[in-house]
TIVEX-19985 format. One record per residue (C-alpha): residue number from 1; z, y, x. Coordinates in steps of 0.001 Angstrom, whole numbers. Last residue first. Example, Ala and Ser with C-alpha at 12.3 -4.5 7.8 and 13.67 -1.06 7.14 Angstrom:
2
+------+---------+---------+---------+
| donu |       w |       v |       u |
+------+---------+---------+---------+
|    2 |    7140 |   -1060 |   13670 |
|    1 |    7800 |   -4500 |   12300 |
+------+---------+---------+---------+
REM end
This chain:
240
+------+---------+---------+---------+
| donu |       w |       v |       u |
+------+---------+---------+---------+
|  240 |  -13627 |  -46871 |   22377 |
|  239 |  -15315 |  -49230 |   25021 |
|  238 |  -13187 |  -50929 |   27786 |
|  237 |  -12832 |  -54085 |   26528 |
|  236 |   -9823 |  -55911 |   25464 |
|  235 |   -7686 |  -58324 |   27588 |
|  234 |   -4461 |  -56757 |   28145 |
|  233 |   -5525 |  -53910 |   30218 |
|  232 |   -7150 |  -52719 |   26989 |
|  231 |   -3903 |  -51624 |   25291 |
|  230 |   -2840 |  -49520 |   28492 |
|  229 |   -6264 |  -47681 |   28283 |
|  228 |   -6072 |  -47330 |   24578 |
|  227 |   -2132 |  -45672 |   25041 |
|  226 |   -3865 |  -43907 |   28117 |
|  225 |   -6153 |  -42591 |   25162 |
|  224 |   -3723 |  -41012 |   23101 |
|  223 |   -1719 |  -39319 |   25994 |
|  222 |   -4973 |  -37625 |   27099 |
|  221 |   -5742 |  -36319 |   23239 |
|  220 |   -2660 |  -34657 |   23883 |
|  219 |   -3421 |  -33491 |   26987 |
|  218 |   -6562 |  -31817 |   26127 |
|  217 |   -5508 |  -27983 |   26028 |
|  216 |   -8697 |  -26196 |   24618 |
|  215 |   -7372 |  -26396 |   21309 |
|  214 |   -8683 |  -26850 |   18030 |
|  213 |   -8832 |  -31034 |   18499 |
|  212 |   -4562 |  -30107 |   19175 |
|  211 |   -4711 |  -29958 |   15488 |
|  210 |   -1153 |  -30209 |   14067 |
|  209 |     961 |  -32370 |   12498 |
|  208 |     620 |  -35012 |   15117 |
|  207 |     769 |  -38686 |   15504 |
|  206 |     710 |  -41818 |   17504 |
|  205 |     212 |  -45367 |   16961 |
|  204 |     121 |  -48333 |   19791 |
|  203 |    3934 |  -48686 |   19942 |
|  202 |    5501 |  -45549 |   18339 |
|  201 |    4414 |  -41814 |   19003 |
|  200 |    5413 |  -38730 |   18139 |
|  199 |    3921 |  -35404 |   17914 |
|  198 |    5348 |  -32304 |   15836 |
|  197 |    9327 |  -32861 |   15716 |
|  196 |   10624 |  -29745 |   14882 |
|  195 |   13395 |  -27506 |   16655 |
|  194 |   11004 |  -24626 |   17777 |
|  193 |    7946 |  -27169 |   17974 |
|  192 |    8050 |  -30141 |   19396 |
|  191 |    6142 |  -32731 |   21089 |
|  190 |    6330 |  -36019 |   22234 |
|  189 |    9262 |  -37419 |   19746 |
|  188 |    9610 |  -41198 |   20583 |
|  187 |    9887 |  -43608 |   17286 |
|  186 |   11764 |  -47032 |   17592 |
|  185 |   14371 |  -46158 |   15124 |
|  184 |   13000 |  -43253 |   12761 |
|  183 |   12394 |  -39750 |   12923 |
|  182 |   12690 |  -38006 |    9605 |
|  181 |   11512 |  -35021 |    8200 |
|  180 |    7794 |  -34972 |   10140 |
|  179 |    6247 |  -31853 |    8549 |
|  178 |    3025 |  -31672 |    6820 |
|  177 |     218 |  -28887 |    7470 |
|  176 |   -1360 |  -26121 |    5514 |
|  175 |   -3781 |  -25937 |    8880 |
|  174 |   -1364 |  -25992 |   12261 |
|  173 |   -2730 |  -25073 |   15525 |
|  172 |    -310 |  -25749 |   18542 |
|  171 |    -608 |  -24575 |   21746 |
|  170 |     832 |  -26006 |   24904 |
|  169 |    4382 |  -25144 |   26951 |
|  168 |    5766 |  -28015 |   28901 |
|  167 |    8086 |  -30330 |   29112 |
|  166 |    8951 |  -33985 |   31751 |
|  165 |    8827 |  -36624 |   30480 |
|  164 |    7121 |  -38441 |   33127 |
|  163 |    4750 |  -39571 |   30659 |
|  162 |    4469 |  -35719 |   28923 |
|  161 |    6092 |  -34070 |   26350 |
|  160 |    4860 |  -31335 |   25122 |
|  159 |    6808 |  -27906 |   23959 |
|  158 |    5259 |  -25502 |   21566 |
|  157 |    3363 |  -22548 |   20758 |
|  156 |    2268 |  -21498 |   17597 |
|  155 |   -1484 |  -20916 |   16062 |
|  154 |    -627 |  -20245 |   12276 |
|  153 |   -1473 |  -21379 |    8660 |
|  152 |     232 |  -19558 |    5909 |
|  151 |   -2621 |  -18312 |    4020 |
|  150 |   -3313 |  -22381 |    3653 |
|  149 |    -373 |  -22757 |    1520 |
|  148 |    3112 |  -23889 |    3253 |
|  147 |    4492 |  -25353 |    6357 |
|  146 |    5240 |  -28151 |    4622 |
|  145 |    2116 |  -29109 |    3120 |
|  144 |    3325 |  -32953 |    2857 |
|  143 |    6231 |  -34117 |    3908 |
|  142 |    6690 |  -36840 |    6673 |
|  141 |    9659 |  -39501 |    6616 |
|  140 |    8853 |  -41906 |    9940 |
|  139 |    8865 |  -45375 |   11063 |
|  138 |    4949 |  -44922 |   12017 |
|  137 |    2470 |  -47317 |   11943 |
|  136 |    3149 |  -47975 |    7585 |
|  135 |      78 |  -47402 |    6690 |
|  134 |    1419 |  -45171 |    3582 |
|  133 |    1533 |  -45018 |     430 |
|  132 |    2349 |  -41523 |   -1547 |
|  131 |    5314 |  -39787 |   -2939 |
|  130 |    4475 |  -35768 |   -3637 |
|  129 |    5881 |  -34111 |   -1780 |
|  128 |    6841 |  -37392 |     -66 |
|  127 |    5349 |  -40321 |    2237 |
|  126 |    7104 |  -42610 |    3964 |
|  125 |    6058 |  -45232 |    6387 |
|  124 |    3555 |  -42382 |    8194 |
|  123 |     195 |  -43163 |    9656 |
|  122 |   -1531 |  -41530 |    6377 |
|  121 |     911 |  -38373 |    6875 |
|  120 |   -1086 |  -38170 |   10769 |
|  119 |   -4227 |  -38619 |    9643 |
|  118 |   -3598 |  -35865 |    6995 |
|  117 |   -2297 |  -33978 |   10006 |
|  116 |   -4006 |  -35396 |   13242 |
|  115 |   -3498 |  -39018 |   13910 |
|  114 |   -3708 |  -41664 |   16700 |
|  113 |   -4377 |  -45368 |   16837 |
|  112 |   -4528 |  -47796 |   19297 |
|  111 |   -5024 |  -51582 |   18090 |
|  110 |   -2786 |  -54088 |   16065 |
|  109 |    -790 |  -52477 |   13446 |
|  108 |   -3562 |  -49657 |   13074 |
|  107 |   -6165 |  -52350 |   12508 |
|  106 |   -4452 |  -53874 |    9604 |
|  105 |   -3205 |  -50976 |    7997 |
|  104 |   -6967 |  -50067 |    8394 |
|  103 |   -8480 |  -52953 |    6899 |
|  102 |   -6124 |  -53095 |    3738 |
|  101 |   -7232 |  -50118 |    3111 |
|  100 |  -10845 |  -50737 |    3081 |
|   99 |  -10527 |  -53247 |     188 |
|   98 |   -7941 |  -50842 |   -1706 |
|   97 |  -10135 |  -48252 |   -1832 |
|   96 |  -10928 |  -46050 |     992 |
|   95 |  -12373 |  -42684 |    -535 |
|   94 |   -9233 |  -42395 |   -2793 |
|   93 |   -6700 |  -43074 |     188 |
|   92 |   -8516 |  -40289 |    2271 |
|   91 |   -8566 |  -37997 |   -1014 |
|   90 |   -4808 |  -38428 |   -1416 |
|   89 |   -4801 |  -37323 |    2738 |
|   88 |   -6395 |  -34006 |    2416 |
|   87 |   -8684 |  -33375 |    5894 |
|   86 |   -7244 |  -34055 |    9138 |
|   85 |   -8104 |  -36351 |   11691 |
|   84 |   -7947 |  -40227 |   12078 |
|   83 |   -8864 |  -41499 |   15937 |
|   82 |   -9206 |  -44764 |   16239 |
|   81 |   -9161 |  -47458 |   19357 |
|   80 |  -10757 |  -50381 |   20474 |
|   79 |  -13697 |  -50919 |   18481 |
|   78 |  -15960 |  -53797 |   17210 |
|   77 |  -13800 |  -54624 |   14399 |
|   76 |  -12915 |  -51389 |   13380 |
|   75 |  -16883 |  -51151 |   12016 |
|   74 |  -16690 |  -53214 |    8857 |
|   73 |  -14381 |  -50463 |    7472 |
|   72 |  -17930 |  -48429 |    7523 |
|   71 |  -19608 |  -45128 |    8815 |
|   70 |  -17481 |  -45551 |   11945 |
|   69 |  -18775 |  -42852 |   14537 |
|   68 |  -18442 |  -44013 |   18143 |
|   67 |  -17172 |  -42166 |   21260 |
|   66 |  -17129 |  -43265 |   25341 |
|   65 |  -14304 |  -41896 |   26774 |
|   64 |  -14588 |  -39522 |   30724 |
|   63 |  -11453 |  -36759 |   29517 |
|   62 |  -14270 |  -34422 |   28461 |
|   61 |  -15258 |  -36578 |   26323 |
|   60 |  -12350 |  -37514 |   24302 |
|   59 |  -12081 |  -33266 |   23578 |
|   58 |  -15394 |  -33156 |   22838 |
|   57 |  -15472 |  -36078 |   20454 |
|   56 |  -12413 |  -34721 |   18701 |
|   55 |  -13774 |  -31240 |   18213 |
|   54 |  -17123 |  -32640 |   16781 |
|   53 |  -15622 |  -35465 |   14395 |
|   52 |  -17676 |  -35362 |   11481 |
|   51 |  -17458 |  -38693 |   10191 |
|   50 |  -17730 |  -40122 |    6261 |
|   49 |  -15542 |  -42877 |    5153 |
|   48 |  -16100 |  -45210 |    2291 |
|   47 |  -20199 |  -44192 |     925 |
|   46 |  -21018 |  -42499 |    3424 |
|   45 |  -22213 |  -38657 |    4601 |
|   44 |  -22463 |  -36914 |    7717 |
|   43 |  -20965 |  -33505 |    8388 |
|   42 |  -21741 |  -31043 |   10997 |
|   41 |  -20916 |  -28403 |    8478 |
|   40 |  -19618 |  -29121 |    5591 |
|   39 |  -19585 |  -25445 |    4560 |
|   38 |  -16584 |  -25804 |    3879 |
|   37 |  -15033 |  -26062 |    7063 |
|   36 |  -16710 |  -22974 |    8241 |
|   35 |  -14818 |  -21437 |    5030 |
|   34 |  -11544 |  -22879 |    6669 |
|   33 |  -11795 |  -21880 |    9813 |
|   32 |  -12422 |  -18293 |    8146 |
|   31 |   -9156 |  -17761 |    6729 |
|   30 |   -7567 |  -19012 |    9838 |
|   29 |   -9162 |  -15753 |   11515 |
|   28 |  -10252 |  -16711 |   14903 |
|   27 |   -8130 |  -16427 |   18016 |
|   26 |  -10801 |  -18115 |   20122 |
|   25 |   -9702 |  -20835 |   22336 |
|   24 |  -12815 |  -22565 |   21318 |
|   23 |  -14221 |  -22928 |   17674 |
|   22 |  -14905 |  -26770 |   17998 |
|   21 |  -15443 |  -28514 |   14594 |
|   20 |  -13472 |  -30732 |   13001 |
|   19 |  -10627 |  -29291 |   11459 |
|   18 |  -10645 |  -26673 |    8388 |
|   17 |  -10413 |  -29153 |    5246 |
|   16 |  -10800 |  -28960 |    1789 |
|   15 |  -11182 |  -31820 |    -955 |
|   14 |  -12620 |  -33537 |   -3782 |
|   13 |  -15449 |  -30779 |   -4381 |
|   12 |  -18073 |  -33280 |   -3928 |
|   11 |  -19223 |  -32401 |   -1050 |
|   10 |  -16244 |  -31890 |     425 |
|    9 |  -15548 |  -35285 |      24 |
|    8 |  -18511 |  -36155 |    2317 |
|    7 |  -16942 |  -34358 |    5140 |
|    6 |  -14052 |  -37283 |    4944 |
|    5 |  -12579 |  -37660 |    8734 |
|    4 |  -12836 |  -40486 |   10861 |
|    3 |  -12845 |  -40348 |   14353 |
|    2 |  -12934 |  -43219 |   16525 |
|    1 |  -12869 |  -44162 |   20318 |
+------+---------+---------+---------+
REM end
């Protein structure tokens, strides 16, 4: 399993994000998730994609999955699954190129992926506020910074969705996040919040708007990785 995020953009002022990094069930002060955040802590450098994936990791581990850091684009091809968290999503494209692009829409059509926010807009098949390419994973219409400025970020609570369908309460941690405007043909709503899709999933890709990484609850991240489970009963290895 995979998470990428962008740390080293933050060093270089080309973005700001309040993710990756475990802060517990702790009903901290958005304001200061997001000076943690920039502080780069954790954070490890690259030249394409730089990983910092703390809260991730610790959620995927405590659910028994081996984790790897990709450093390079080179590196999907020795994985099973990838996790893409949030961060700004122009400055994901930007730090990608064209060359390492291409390698990710072609991973994410044909292994496990799941995203968080900006992972979770870069996952979409349309883009807007403002227009912007996507991977193409997901048939859906997401909008960026939705839910407003980052003084307007909010713990929530929601409904989940689980195999058996049946729903349940679980916390929801959203970070100047986008909103899912359209659900497509072929695309299952997991989660919801109030009357919004927040989590949906669609063949081998999956998506959220918010940060479940910031939350104790680790049934989201379950869902993602019985989609990498399922995937690697046909004939892939086990490791992630």
């Amino acid at each position: 399993m995979i998470a990428l995020d962008f740390n080293d953009a933050l060093a270089h002022g080309a973005a700001r994000t309040a993710a990756l990094f475990e802060l517990g069930r702790e009903r901290l002060d958005l304001g200061e998730r997001e000076r943690q955040a920039r502080d780069g802590r954790d954070a490890l450098a690259c030249p394409a994609l730089s990983l910092a994936p703390d809260a991730h990791r610790r959620r995927l581990e405590e659910l028994g999955a081996e984790v790897v850091l990709v450093k390079k684009p080179e590196q999907l091809d020795h994985i099973e699954g990838l996790i893409i968290p949030g961060g700004e999503s122009g400055t994901f494209l930007k730090l990608l190129g064209q060359a390492g692009f291409e390698k990710l829409k072609d991973f994410v059509k044909s292994k496990p992926t799941f995203g968080t926010c900006a992972g979770a807009i870069l996952l979409a098949s349309e883009v807007e506020n403002p227009e912007q390419v996507g991977l193409g994973a997901l048939n859906i219409r997401i909008r960026r910074n939705a839910y407003g400025r980052q003084i307007d970020s909010s713990i929530r609570e929601g409904k989940f969705r689980d195999g058996s369908h049946q729903e349940s309460p679980i916390e929801m941690v959203f970070i100047r996040a986008p909103k899912i405007a359209h659900v497509g043909d072929g695309v299952e709503v997991i989660a919801t919040e109030g009357d919004d899709p927040v989590a949906v999933r669609q063949g081998t890709a999956m998506a959220a708007t918010f940060h479940p990484e910031l939350s104790n609850d680790t049934r989201v991240h379950r869902a993602f990785l019985e989609l990498v489970e399922g995937h690697s009963g046909h004939g892939s290895d086990s490791s992630a």
